[in-house]
C-alpha positions as CSV (number, residue, x, y, z in Angstrom):
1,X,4.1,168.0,75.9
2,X,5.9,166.7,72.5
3,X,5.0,164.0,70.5
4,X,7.4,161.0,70.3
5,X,9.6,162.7,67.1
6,X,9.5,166.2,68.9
7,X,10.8,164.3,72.2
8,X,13.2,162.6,70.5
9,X,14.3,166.0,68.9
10,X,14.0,168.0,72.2
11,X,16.1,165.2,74.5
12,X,18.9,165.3,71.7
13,X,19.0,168.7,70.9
14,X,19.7,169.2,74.8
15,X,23.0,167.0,75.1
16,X,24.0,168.2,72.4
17,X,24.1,171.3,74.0
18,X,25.4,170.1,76.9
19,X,28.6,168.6,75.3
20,X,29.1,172.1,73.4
21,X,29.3,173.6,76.7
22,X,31.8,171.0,77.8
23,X,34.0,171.8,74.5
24,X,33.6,175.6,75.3
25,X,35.1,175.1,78.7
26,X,39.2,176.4,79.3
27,X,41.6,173.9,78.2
28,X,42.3,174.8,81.9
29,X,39.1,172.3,83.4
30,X,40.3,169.5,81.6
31,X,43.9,169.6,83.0
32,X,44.9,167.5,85.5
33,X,44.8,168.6,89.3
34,X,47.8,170.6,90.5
35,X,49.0,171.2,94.1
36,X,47.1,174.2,94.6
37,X,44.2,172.3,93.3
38,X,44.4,169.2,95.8
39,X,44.8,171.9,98.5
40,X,41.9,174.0,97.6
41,X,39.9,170.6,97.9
42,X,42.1,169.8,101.2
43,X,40.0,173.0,102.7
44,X,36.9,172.7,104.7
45,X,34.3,175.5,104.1
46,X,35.0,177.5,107.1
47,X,38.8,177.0,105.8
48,X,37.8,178.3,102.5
49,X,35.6,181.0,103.5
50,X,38.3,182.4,105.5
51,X,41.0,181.8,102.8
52,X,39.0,183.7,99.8
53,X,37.8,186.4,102.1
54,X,41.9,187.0,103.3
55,X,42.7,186.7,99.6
56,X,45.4,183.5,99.9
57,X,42.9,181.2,97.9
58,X,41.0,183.0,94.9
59,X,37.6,181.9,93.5
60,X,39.1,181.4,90.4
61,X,41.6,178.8,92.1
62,X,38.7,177.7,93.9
63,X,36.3,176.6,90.3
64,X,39.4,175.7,88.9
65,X,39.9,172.6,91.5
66,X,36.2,172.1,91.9
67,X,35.4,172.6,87.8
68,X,38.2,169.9,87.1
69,X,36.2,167.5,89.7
70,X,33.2,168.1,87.8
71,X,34.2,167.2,84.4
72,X,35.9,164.0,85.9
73,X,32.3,162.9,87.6
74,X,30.6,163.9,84.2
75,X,32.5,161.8,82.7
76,X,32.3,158.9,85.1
77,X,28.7,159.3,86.5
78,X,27.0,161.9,83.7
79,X,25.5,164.1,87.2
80,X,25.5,167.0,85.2
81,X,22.6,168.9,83.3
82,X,23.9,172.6,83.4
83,X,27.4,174.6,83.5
84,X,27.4,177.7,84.9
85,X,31.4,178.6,85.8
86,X,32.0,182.1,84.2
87,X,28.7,183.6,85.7
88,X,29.1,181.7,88.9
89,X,32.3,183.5,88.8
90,X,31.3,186.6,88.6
91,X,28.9,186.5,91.0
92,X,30.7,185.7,93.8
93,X,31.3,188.5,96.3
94,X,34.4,188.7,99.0
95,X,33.7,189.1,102.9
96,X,30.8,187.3,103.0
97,X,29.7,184.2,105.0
98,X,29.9,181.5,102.1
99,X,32.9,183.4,100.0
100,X,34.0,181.1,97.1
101,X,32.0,178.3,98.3
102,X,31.4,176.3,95.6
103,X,27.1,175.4,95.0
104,X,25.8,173.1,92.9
105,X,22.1,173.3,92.4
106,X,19.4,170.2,91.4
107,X,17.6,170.6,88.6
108,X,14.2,171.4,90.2
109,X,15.2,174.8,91.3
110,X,15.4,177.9,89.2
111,X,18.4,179.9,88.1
112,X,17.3,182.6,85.9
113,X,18.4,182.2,82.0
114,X,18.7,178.0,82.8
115,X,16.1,175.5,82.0
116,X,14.3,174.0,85.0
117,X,13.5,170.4,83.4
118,X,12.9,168.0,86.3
119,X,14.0,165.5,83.7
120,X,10.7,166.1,81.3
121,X,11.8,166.9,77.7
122,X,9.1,169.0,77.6
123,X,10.5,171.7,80.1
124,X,13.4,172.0,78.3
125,X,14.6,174.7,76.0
126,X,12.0,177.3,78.7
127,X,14.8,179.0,80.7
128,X,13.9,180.2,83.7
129,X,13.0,184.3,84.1
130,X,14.1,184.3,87.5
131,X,15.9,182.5,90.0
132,X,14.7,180.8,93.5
133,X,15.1,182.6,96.8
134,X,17.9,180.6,98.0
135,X,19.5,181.1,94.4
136,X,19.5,184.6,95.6
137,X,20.6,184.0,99.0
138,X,23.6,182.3,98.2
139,X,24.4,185.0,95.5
140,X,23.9,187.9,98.2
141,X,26.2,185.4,100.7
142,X,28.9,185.2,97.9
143,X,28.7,181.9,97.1
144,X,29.9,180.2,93.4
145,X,26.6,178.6,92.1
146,X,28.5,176.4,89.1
147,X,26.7,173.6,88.3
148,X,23.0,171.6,87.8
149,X,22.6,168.6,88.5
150,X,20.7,165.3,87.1
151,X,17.3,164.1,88.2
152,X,15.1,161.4,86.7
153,X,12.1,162.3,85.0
154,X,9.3,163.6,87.6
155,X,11.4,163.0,90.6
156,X,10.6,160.2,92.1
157,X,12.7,157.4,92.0
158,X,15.7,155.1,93.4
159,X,17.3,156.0,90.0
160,X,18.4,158.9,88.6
161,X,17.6,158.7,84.5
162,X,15.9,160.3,81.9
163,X,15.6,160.0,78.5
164,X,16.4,164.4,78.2
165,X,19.9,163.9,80.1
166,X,20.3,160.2,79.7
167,X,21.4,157.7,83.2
168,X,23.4,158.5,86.5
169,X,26.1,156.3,87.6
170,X,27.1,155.7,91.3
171,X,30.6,156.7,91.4
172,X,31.6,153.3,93.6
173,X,30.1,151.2,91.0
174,X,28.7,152.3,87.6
175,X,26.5,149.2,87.9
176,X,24.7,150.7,90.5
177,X,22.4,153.6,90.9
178,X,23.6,156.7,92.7
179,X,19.9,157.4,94.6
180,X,17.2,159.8,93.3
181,X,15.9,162.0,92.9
182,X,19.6,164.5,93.8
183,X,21.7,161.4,92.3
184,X,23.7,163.7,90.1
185,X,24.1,165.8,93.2
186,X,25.5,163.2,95.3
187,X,27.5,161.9,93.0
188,X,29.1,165.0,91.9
189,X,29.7,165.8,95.9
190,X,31.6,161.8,96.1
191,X,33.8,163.1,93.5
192,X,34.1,166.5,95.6
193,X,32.8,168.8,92.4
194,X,30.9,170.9,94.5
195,X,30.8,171.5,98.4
196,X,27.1,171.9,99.0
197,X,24.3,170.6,96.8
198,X,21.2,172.3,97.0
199,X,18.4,169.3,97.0
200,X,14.9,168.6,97.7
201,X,13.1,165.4,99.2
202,X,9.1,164.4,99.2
203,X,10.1,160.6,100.2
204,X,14.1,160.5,100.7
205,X,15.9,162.3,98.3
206,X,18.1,164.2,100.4
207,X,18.6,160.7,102.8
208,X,19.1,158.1,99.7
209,X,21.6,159.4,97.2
210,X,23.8,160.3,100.3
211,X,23.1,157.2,101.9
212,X,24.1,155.3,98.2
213,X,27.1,157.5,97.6
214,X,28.9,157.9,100.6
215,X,28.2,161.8,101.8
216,X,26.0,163.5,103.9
217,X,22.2,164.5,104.2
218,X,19.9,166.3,106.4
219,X,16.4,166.8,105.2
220,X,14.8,169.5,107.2
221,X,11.0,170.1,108.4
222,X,8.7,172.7,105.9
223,X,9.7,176.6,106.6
224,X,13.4,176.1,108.0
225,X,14.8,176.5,104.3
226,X,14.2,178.3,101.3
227,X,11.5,176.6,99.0
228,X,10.0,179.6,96.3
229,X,11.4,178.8,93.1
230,X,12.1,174.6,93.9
231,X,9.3,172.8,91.8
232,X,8.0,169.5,92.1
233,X,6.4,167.1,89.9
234,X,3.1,166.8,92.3
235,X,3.0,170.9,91.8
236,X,0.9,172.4,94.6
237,X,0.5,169.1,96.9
238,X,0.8,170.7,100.5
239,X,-0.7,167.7,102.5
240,X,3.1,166.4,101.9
241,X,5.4,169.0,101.7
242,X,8.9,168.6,99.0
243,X,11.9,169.7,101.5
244,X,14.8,172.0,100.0
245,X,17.4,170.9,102.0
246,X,21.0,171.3,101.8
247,X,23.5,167.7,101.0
248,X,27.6,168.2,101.9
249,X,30.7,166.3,100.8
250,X,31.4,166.3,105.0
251,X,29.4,166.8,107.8
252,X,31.4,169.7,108.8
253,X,30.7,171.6,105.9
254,X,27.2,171.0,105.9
255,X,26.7,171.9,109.6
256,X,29.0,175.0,108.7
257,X,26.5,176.0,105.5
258,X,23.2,175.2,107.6
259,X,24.1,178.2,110.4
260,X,25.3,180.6,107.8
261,X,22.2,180.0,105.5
262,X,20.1,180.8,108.8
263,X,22.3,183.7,109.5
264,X,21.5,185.5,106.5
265,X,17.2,185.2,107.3
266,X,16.3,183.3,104.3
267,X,12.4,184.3,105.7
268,X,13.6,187.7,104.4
269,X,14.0,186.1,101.1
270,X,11.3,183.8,101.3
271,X,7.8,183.8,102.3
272,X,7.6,180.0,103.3
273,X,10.8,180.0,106.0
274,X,9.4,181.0,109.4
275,X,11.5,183.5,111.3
276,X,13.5,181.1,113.1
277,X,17.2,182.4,114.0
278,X,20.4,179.6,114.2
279,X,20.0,177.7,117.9
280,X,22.8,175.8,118.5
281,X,22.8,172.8,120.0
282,X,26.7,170.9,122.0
283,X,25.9,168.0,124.2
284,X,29.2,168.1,125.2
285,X,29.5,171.7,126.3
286,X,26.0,171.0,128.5
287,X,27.8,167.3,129.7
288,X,24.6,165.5,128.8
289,X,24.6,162.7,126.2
290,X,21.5,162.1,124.0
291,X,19.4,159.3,124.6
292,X,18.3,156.9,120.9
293,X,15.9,155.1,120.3
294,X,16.0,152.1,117.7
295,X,13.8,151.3,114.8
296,X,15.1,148.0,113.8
297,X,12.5,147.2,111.4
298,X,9.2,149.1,110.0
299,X,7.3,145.9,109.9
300,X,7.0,146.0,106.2
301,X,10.7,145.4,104.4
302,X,12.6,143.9,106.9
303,X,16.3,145.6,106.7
304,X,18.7,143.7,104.2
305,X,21.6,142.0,106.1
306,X,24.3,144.8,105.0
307,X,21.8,147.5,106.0
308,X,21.0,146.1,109.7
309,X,25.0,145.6,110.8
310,X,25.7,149.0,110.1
311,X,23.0,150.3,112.1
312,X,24.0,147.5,114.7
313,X,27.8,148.9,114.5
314,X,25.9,152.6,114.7
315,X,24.2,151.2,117.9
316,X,27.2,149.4,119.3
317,X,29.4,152.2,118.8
318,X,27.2,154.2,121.0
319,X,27.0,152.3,123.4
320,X,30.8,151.7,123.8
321,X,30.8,155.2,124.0
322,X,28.4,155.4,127.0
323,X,25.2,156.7,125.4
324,X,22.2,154.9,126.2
325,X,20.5,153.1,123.6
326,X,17.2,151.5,123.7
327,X,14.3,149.9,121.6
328,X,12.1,152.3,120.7
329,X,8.2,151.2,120.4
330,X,6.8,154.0,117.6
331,X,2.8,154.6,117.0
332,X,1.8,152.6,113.9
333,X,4.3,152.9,111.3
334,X,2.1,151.1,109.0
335,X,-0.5,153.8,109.3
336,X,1.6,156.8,108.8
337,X,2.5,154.9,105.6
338,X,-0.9,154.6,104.3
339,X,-1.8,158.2,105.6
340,X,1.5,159.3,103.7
341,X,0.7,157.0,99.9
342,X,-2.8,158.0,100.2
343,X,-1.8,161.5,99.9
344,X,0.8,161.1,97.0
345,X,-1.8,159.1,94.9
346,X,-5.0,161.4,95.8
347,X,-4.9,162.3,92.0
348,X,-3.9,159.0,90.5
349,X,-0.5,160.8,90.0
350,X,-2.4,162.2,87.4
351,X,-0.2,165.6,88.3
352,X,3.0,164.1,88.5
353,X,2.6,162.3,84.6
354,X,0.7,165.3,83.5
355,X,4.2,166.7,81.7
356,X,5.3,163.9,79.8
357,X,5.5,163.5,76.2
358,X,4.8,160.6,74.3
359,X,7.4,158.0,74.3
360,X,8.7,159.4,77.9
361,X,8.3,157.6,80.9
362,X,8.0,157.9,84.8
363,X,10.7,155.5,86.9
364,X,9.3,151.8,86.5
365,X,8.0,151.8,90.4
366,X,6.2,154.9,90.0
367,X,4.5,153.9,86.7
368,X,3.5,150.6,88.5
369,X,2.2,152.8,91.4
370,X,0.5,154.7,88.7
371,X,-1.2,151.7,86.9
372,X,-2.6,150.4,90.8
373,X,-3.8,154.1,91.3
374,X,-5.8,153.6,88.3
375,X,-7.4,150.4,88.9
376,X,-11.0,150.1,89.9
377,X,-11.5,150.3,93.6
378,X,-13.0,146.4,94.0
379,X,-10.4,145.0,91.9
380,X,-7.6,146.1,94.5
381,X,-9.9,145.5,97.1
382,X,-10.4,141.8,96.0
383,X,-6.2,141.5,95.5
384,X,-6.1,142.6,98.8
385,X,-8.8,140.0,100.3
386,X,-7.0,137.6,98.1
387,X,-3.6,138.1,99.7
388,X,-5.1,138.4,103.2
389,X,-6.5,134.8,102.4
390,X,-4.4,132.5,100.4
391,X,-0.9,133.7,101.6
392,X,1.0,131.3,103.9
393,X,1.7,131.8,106.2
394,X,-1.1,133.4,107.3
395,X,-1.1,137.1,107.8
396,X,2.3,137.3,105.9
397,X,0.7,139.8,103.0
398,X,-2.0,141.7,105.7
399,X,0.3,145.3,106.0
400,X,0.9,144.7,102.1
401,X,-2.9,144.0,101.4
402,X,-3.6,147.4,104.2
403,X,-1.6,149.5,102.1
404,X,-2.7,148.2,98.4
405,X,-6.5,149.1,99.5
406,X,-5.1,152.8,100.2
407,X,-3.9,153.5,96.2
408,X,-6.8,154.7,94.6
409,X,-7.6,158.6,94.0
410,X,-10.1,160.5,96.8
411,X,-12.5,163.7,97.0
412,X,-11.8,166.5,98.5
413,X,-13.8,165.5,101.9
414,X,-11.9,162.6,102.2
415,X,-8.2,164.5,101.6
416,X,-9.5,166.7,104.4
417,X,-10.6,163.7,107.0
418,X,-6.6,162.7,105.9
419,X,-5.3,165.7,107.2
420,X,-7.1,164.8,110.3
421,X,-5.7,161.4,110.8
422,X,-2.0,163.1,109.4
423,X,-2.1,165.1,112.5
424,X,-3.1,162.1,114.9
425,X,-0.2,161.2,113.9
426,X,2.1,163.8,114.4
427,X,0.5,164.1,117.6
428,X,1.0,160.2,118.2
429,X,4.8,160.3,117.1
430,X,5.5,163.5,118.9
431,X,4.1,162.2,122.4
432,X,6.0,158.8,122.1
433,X,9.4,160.8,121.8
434,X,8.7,162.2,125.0
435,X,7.2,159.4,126.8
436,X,10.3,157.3,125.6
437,X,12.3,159.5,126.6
438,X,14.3,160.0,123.1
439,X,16.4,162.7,121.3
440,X,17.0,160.5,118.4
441,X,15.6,158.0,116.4
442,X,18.2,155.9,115.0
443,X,17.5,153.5,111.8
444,X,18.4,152.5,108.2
445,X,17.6,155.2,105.5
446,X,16.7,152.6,103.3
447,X,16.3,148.6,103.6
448,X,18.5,148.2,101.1
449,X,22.1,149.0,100.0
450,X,22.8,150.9,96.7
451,X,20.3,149.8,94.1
452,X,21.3,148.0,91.2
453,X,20.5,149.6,87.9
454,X,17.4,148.4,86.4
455,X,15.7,147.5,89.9
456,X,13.8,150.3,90.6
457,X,10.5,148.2,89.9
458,X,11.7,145.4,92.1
459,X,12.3,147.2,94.9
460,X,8.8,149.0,94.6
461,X,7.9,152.4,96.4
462,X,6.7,150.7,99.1
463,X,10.9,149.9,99.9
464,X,11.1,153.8,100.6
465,X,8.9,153.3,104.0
466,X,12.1,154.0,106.9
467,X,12.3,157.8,105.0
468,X,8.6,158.4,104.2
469,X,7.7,158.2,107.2
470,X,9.6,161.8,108.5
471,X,8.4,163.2,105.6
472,X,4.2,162.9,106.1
473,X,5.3,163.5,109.7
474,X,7.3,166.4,109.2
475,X,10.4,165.5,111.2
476,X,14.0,166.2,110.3
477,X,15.9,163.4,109.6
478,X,19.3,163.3,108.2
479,X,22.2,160.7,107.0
480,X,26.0,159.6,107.6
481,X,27.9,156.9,105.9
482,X,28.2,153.5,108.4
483,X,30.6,151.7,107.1
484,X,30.8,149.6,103.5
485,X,28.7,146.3,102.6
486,X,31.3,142.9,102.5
487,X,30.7,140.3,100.5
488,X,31.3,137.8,103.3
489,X,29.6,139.7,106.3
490,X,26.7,140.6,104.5
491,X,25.9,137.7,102.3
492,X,22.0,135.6,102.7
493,X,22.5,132.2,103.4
494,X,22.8,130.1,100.3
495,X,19.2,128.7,100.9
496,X,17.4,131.8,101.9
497,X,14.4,131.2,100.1
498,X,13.5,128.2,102.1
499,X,14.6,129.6,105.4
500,X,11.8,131.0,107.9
501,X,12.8,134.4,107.6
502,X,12.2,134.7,103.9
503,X,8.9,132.7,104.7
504,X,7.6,135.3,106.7
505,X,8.6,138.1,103.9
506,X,5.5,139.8,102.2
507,X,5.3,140.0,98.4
508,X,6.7,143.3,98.5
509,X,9.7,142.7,100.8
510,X,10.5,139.4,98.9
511,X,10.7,141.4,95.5
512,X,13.1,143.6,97.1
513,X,15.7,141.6,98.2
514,X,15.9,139.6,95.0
515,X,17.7,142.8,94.2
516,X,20.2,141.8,97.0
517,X,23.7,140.7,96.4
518,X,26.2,141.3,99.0
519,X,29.1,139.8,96.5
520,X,28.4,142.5,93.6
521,X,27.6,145.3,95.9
522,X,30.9,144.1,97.7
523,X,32.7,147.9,99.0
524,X,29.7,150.1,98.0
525,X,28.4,152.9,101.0
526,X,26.0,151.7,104.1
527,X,24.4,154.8,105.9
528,X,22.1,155.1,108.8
529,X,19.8,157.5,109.4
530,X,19.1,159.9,112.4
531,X,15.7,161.2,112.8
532,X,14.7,164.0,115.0
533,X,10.9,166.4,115.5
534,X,10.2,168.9,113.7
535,X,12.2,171.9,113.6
536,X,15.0,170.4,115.7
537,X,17.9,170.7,112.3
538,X,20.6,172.2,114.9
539,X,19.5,168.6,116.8
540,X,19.8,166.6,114.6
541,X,22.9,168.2,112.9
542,X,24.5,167.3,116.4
543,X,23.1,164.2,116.7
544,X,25.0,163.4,113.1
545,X,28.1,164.4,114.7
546,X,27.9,162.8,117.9
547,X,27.1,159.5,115.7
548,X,30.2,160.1,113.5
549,X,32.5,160.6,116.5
550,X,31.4,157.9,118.4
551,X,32.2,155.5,115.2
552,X,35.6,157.2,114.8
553,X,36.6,156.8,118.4
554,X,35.2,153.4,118.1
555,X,37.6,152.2,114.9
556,X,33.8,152.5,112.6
557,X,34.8,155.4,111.0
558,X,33.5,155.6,107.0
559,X,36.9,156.9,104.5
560,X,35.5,158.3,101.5
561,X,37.3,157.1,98.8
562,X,38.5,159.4,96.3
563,X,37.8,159.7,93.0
564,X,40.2,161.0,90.2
């Protein structure tokens, strides 16, 4: 930990070294893309696998397309904490199963001789002494790690800043945030500067920047992919697992890298994956169609309006395309929440903020998360009575007031009777899969559309609820674009404050949509997110793909735009 001048020192001392790297770069990077550039980036991973391993593409035409890409989102979105391209070069290794694919890696993982900051000045300047086991996968698979990317200080966050690598733009809008905590990663993958982004999610962060930037997420359950050597700002917390999980610029290419990750038996590179081989999964090879289930709302934050017609285009789509679609009825939703922000507050975050230096801060939610935690136990308890009481109409603020009441630190006995009530739910969850009959859960990924800069606060952790969920339960649960928000389709109603649906809003919800504007959010990504159990990533990969084609063939497909 620094004191404010040492912070100060340490955050500029870093981009400045950044920006030296940047100078130290070929003139070659900052030229502009050439044919055999824009057809590198034309190439799908299988396509470029193939190509480097026959020796028509080379991996130093491959970081020459993807480097130029990167400097261009630096530029535009500043995703970047970390080059890497001469040693990623070297690394790579021909006739293997990701050849020249180009990696870019969050900064929460370790690469040996490269800082692992997590956005706290105070971790920067330690390079790591050696690198994570699916650093060392990829390298034994031949694939070209280049780049880090951004995260905001301690992780958790719809925003990715920090005061050590600055703010992350959303490469739509540079109004808006790109997600957290893998913004940079995201971004970097809209502007197609990398392939694969190697990211990590406690409450959404492999589901949210994808979801805000237009690309593709799938976080999986604990064990399926290499986690020694990822860090976390709640260091040690195992009652909620943080998920490595892979992010792609297509879904192709991320199906593509999940199988060959699993077909190199990352549990022989790491002690956490259980020795679980590649299953695949074709529902039209077995002529069965999957069967979804709906979560329309969580009965907290209702969905914004630009938020619930994509997932009603998701479900329509479907539907046109024969698959049968129903309203699914889930166990207590409102439980698993308070089961889930019990757990991340057992410490009053006191692990999380234990890193920062004086002057640095924690996103605005979580240090308002962190200021409840630390109030006395009767004083939320009487907010909560308070809000159960005088709100009107009544029973408007109860799941608000349940969930206040559940933000204070606990003992050791009561973390354990948690566990307990974590695997009711499970068990709860699990059941009502099969009793409904579902091989999908279909919903938003998050109530809201992009975030505006700034809004974090307003928008409160509480908004990330439709992700959370799948992580205290375990579940995988992935993303795919659905379609862009339009000012005219998507707008409130010019009087929505007085209307019966905002009446009905709690607090929480109603501070969140004052971050809503359909009009300056006009063209920027919608997403919807498909949620399988636990260990079923080949599923739910599937189930992403099946969702996609159904939109295509159904005129709903999403166009990336590209970004020069």
């Amino acid at each position: 930990m620094f004191n404010g001048s040492e912070h100060r020192a340490a955050c500029a001392k870093k981009q400045k070294e950044r920006a030296e790297k940047i100078q130290r770069l070929t003139p070659e990077y900052s030229a502009p893309l050439t044919d055999l550039d824009h057809r590198v980036l034309q190439l799908s991973l299988t396509q470029l696998v193939a190509e480097c391993n026959a020796g028509t593409v080379t991996p130093a035409a491959i970081l020459s397309a993807h480097g130029k890409k990167c400097l261009l989102a630096q530029e535009s979105t500043n995703c970047l904490t970390d080059f890497m391209f001469e040693e990623g070069l070297s690394n790579v290794v021909l006739n293997k199963p990701l050849s020249g694919v180009p990696v870019s890696i969050k900064d929460c993982f370790d690469v040996e001789g490269y800082d692992t900051t997590l956005g706290f000045s105070g971790k920067s300047g330690k390079p790591a002494t050696s690198s994570a086991a699916i650093v060392h996968l990829l390298r034994d698979a031949g694939a070209l790690i280049h780049v880090k990317t951004t995260v905001p200080t301690g992780l958790l966050s719809f925003e990715t800043k920090s005061d050590l690598f600055g703010e992350s733009s959303n490469p739509y809008n540079p109004k808006f945030s790109p997600g957290a905590s893998t913004g940079g990663g995201a971004a970097l993958l809209a502007y197609h500067g990398s392939k694969i982004e190697i990211a990590s999610d406690i409450g959404g962060s492999v589901r949210f920047p994808p979801a805000y930037c237009g690309v593709y997420g799938m976080k999986a359950s604990w064990g399926r992919f290499p986690a020694y050597g990822s860090h976390t700002a709640p260091g040690g917390m195992e009652s909620i697992q943080t998920i490595p999980s892979p992010m792609g610029k297509n879904l192709d290419d991320l199906i593509a890298f999940w199988e060959r990750v699993v077909d190199m038996k990352p549990w022989e590179y790491d002690h956490t994956c259980v020795p679980m081989p590649w299953r695949p999964v074709d529902f039209v090879l077995t002529g069965r169609k999957p069967r979804w289930g709906v979560i329309w709302n969580d009965g907290i934050i209702p969905p914004t309006p630009a938020c619930e017609r994509a997932l009603k285009s998701a479900v329509e789509s479907l539907k046109k395309m024969g698959h049968e679609v129903v309203d699914f009825n889930p166990p207590s939703i409102l439980e698993t929440l308070k089961i889930g922000f019990e757990f991340l507050g057992a410490d009053s975050a006191d692990t999380i903020a234990a890193p920062l230096s004086a002057t640095e801060a924690l996103s605005d939610a979580m240090m308002d998360y962190r200021a409840t935690l630390k109030l006395p136990l009767f004083v939320k308890r009487l907010i909560a009575s308070m809000l159960r009481i005088f709100s009107k109409p009544t029973g408007r603020n109860n799941a608000f007031a349940d969930l206040s009441e559940t933000l204070h630190p606990i003992s050791v006995a009561e973390e354990h009777a948690l566990v307990l009530r974590r695997e009711e739910q499970k068990a709860a969850w699990t059941k009502a899969f099969k009793d409904q009959g579902v091989d999908f859960l279909l919903t938003v990924a998050h109530p809201l559309p992009p975030m505006p800069k700034g809004k974090t606060a307003k928008a409160t952790l509480l908004s990330a609820s439709y992700a959370f969920i799948y992580n205290v339960l375990d579940f995988t649960a992935g993303v795919i674009p659905a379609g862009t928000v339009d000012r005219s389709l998507d707008a409130l109603p010019d009087n929505f404050q007085k209307t019966e649906a905002y009446n009905k809003l709690n607090d929480a919800a109603r501070s969140m949509y004052s971050c809503y504007d359909a009009v300056a959010m006009d063209g920027l990504p919608l997403s919807v997110q498909i949620v399988g159990r636990r260990f079923e990533e080949e599923k739910v990969l599937e189930g992403m793909k099946v969702l996609e084609n159904a939109m295509k063939e159904t005129g709903r497909a999403f166009v990336q735009k590209e970004f020069y």
